[in-house]
C-alpha positions in Angstrom: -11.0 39.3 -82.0 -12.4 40.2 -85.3 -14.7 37.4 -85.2 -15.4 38.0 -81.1 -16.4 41.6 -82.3 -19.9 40.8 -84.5 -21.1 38.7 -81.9 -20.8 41.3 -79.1 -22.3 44.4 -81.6 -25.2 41.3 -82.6 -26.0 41.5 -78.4 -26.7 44.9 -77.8 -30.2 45.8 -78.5 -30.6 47.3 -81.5 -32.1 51.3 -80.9 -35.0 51.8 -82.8 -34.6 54.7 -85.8 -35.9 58.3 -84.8 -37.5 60.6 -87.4 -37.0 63.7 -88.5 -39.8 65.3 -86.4 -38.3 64.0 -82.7 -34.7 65.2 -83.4 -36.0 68.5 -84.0 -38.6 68.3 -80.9 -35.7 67.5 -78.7 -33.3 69.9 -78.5 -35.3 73.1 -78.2 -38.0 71.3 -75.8 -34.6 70.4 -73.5 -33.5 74.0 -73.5 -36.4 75.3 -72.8 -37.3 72.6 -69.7 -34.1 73.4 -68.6 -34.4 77.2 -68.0 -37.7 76.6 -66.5 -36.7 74.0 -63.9 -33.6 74.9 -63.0 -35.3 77.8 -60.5 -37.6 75.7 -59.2 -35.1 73.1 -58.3 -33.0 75.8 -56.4 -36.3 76.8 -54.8 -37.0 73.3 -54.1 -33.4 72.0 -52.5 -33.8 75.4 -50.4 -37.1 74.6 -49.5 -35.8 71.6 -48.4 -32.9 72.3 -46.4 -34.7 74.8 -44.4 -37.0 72.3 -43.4 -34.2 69.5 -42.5 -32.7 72.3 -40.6 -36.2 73.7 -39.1 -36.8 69.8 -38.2 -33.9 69.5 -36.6 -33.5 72.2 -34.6 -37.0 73.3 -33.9 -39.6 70.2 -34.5 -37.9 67.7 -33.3 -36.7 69.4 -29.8 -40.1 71.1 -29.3 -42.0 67.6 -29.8 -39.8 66.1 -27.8 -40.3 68.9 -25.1 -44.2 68.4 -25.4 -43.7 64.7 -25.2 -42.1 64.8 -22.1 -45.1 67.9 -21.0 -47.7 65.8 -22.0 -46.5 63.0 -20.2 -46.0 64.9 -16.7 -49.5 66.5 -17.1 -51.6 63.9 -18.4 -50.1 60.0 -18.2 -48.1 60.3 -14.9 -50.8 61.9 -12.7 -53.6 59.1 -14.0 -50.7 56.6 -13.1 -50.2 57.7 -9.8 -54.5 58.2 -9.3 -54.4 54.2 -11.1 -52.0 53.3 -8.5 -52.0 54.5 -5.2 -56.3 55.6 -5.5 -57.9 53.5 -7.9 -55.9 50.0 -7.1 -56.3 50.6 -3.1 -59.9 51.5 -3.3 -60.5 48.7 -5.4 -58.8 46.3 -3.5 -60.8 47.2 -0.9 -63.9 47.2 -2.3 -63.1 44.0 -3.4 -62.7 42.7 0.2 -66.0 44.4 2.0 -68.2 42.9 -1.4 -67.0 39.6 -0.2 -67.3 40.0 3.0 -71.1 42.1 2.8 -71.6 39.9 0.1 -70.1 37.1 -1.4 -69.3 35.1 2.5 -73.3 36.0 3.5 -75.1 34.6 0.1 -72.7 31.7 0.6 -73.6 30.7 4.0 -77.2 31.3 3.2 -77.1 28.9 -0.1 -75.7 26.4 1.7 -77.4 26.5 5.1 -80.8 27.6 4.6 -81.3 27.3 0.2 -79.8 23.6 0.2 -81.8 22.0 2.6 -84.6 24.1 1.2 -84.4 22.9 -2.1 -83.4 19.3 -0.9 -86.7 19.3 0.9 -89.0 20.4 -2.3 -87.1 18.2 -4.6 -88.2 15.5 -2.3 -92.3 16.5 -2.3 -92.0 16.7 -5.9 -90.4 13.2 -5.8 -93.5 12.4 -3.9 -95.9 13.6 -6.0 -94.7 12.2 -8.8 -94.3 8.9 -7.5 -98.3 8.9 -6.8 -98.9 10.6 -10.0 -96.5 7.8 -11.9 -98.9 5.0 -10.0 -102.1 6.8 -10.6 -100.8 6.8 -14.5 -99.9 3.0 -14.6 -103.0 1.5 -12.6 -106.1 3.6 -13.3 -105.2 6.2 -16.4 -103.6 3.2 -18.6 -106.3 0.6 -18.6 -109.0 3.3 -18.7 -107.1 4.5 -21.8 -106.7 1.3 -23.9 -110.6 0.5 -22.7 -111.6 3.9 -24.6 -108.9 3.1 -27.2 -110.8 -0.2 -28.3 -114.2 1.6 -28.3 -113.3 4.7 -30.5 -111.3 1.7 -33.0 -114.6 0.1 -33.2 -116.4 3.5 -33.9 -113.9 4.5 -36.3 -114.2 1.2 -38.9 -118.1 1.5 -38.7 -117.3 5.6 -39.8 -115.2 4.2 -42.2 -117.2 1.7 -43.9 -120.0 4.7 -44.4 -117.1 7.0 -45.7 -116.1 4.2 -48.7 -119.5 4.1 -49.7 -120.1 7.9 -49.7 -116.9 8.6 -51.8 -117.5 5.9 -54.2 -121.0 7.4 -55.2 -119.4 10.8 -54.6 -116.5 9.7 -57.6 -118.9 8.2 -59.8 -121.3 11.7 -59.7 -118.2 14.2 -60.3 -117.1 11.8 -63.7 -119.9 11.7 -65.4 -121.3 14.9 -64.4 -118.1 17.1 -64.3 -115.1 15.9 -66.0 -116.4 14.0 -68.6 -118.4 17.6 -70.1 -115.5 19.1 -69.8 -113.2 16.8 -71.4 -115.4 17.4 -74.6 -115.2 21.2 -74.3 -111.8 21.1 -74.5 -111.1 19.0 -77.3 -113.8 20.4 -79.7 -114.3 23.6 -78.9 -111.3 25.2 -76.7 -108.3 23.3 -78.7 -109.6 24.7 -82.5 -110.2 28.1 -81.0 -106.9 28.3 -79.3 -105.1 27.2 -82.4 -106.5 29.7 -84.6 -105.9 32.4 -82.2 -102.1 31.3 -82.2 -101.8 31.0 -85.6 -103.4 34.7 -85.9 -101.0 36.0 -83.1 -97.8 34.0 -85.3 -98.8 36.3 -88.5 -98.7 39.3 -86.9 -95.9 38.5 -85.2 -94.0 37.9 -88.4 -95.4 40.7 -90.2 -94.2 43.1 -87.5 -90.9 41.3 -87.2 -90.1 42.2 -90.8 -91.2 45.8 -90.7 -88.7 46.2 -87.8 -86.4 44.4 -89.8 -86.3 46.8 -92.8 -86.8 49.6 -90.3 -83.3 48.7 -88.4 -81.7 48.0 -92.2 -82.4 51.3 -93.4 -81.8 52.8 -89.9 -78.7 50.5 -89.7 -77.0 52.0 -93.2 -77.9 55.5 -92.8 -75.9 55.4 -89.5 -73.0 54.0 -90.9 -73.4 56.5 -93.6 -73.5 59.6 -91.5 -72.2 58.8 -88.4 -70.0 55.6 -88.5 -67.5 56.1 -91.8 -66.9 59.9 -90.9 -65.9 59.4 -87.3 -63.8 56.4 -88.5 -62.5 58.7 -91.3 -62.0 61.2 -88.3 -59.9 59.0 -86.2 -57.8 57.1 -89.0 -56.7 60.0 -90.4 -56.6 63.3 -88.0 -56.7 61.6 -84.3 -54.5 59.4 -84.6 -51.4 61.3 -86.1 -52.5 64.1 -83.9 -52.0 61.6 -81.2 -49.2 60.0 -82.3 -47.4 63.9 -82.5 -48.8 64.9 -79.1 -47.1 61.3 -77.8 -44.2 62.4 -78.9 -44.0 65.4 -77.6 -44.7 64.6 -74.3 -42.6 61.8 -74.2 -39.8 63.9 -75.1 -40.9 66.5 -72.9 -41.0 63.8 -69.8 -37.7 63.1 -70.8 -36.4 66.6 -70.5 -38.1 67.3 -67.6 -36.1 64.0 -66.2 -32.8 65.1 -67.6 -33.6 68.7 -66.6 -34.4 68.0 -63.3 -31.0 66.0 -62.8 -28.7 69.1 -64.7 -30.6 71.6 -61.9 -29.6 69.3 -58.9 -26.3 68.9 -60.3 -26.5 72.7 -60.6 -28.0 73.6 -56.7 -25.4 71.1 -55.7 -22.8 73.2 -57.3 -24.6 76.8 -55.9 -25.4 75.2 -52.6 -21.5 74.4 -51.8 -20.2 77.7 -53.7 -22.5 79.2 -51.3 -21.4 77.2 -48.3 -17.9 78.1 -49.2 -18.5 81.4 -49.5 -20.5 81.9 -46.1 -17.6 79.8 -44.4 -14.7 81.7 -45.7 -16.4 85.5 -45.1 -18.3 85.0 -42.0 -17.4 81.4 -40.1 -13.1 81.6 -40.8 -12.9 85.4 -39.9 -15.5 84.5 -36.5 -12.9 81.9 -36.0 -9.6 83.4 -36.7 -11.0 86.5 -34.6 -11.8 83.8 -31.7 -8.6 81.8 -31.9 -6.5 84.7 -32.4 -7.7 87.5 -30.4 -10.5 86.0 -28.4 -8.7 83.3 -26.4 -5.3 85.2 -25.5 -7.5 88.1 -24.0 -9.8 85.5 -22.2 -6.8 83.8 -21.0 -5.0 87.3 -19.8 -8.1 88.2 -18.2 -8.6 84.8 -16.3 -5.1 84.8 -15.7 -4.2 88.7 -14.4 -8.1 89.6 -13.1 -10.7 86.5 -12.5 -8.1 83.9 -10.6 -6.9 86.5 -8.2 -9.9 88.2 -7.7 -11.1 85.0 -7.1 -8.7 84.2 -4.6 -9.3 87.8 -2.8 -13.0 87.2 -2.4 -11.8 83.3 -1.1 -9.3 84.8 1.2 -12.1 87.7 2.4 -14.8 85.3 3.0 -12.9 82.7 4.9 -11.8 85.9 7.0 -15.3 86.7 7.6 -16.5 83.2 8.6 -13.7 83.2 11.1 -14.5 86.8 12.2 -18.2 85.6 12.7 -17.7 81.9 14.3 -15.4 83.8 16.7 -18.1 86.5 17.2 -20.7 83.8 18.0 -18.9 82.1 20.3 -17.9 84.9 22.4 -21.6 85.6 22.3 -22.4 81.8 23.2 -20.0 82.4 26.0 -21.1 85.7 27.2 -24.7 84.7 27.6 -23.3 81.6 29.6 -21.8 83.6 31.6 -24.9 86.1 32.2 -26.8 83.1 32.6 -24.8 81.4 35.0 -24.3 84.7 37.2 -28.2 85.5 37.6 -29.4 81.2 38.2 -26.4 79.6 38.9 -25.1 76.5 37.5 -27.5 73.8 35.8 -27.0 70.6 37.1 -25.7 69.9 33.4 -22.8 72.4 33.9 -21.5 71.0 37.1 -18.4 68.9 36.9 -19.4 65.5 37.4 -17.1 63.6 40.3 -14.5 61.4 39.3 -14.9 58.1 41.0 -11.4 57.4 43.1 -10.2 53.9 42.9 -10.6 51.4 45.4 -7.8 50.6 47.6 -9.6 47.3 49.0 -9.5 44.5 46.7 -12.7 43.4 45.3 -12.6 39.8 45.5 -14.2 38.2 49.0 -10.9 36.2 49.8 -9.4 37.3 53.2 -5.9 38.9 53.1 -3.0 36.8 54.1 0.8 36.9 54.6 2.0 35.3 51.8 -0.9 37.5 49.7 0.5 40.8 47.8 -3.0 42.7 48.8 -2.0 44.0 52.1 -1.2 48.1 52.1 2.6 47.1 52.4 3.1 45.9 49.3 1.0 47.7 47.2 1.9 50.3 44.7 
């Protein structure tokens, strides 16, 4: 175990040392995070719950209420005009543009276009056979004959052209490029190298007067600017920084450990609260209801509602009976008014009972042996 133990306390990562400055930041920057947040957390958690409980029983129902509005005003009228308007109409639409249209440009591509077309297709195939002959026998050798002639034309043009341009070449060398050839070597090459070698001093002179400009400029810049901002930063931002970091780390940290103490704490107020709501107002509403609601409810349904109930059952039927039997001695009376002043309708005379046969019905004759004769009959 002992040697077990090292090993374990040589795993856990080692905590880096605090100074002096951060244990004294902490604890007062806690306390006072602390008081602050603790009221807005309450405020927040109330916050909320009202709005879980506004969301759930106002939001939510009234959306779903406009849903459902919204629907029955806008989506299922423009359903029913898509369906039994729009759909029909187009559907028959449909039908008289094919039959207006569609069956009519049909009949006239194929009956009157087709053989139109077939027709020009086959003047064109005409024409083009003569103008394919009138090509090969007459336009082709008439061609190659002017062909020949303008070949002929064009060596003789040719021949004068060579000698032209030869004289032409020897002119333009020795009149032209041969003078200037000279210029350029012993006049224009010397001048153009002095010139550069001018333009190559000045260049250097103003090189190294910039130079010593952005050298001085260079070092006083440092001097005033550079060294006291770097002076600035080594020694007053930084540890200024480095404080401030500290600070508001820790006071991050509080605000996170705050900020879980004051839900712990709205927790603890929110139930106490609950509890206390439920045990003054919710148990008495419900002792009240249990205890003195529901045995008087159940007296009065008992002793007053159910028999007055069957009173008003009992008086009604009564009435109904009293009126059906009023109605038909009405009915009745009025029949008999009726029937005194007109007589009776064909409909109220009793209609004859037909009386039996005593012949049989079958065409056989009667005989002796037979048990149809009036004798023996019952």
């Amino acid at each position: 175990m002992d040697l077990e133990k090292p090993a374990a306390e040589a795993r856990q990562p080692e905590r880096q040392p605090e100074g002096c400055l951060v244990v004294a930041i902490r604890l007062p920057v806690r306390i006072v995070v602390l008081v602050l947040v603790v009221p807005v957390r309450m405020v927040w958690d109330g916050l909320v719950a009202g709005w879980r409980l506004l969301t759930d029983a106002v939001l939510r129902p009234l959306g779903r209420a406009l849903a459902w509005v919204a629907r029955a005003v806008l989506v299922w009228p423009f359903v029913g005009l898509w369906r039994y308007v729009v759909v029909p109409l187009g559907k028959a639409l449909g039908w008289l543009g094919n039959v207006l249209v569609v069956v009519p440009l049909v009949w006239l591509f194929r009956h009157v276009l087709t053989p139109l077309g077939q027709g020009i297709l086959w003047v064109f195939r005409g024409i083009g056979a003569g103008l394919g002959w009138l090509y090969a026998r007459v336009l082709t050798p008439a061609g190659h004959g002017a062909l020949w002639a303008l070949r002929g034309l064009g060596a003789a043009i040719a021949a004068v052209g060579t000698g032209v341009y030869g004289v032409t070449v020897w002119l333009v060398r020795y009149l032209v490029v041969v003078p200037a050839r000279w210029l350029y070597e012993w006049v224009l090459t010397p001048v153009g190298k002095a010139i550069a070698w001018c333009v190559q001093g000045l260049a250097w002179l103003v090189a190294m007067g910039v130079t010593g400009i952005g050298f001085v400029l260079h070092w006083v810049l440092r001097l005033l600017l550079v060294l006291p901002a770097l002076a600035l930063w080594r020694w007053v931002l930084v540890p200024v920084g480095r404080v401030l970091a500290v600070i508001g780390r820790e006071v991050a940290t509080a605000l996170g450990h705050a900020w879980r103490i004051a839900g712990h704490i709205s927790l603890t107020v929110g139930r106490f609260l609950g509890t206390l709501f439920r045990w003054v107002f919710v148990e008495p509403v419900r002792w009240a209801y249990r205890t003195v609601l529901t045995p008087v409810g159940h007296f009065v349904r008992d002793a007053v509602l159910r028999p007055a109930a069957e009173a008003a059952r009992s008086v009604g039927r009564v009435t109904r009976q009293t009126l059906a039997a009023a109605r038909d001695s009405a009915r009745q009376a009025r029949a008999d008014f009726r029937r005194m002043l007109f007589g009776e309708t064909r409909a109220e005379q009793p209609k004859a009972v037909p009386v039996p046969r005593r012949e049989p019905g079958s065409a056989d004759g009667r005989t002796l042996g037979s048990s149809t004769t009036a004798l023996t009959k019952d």
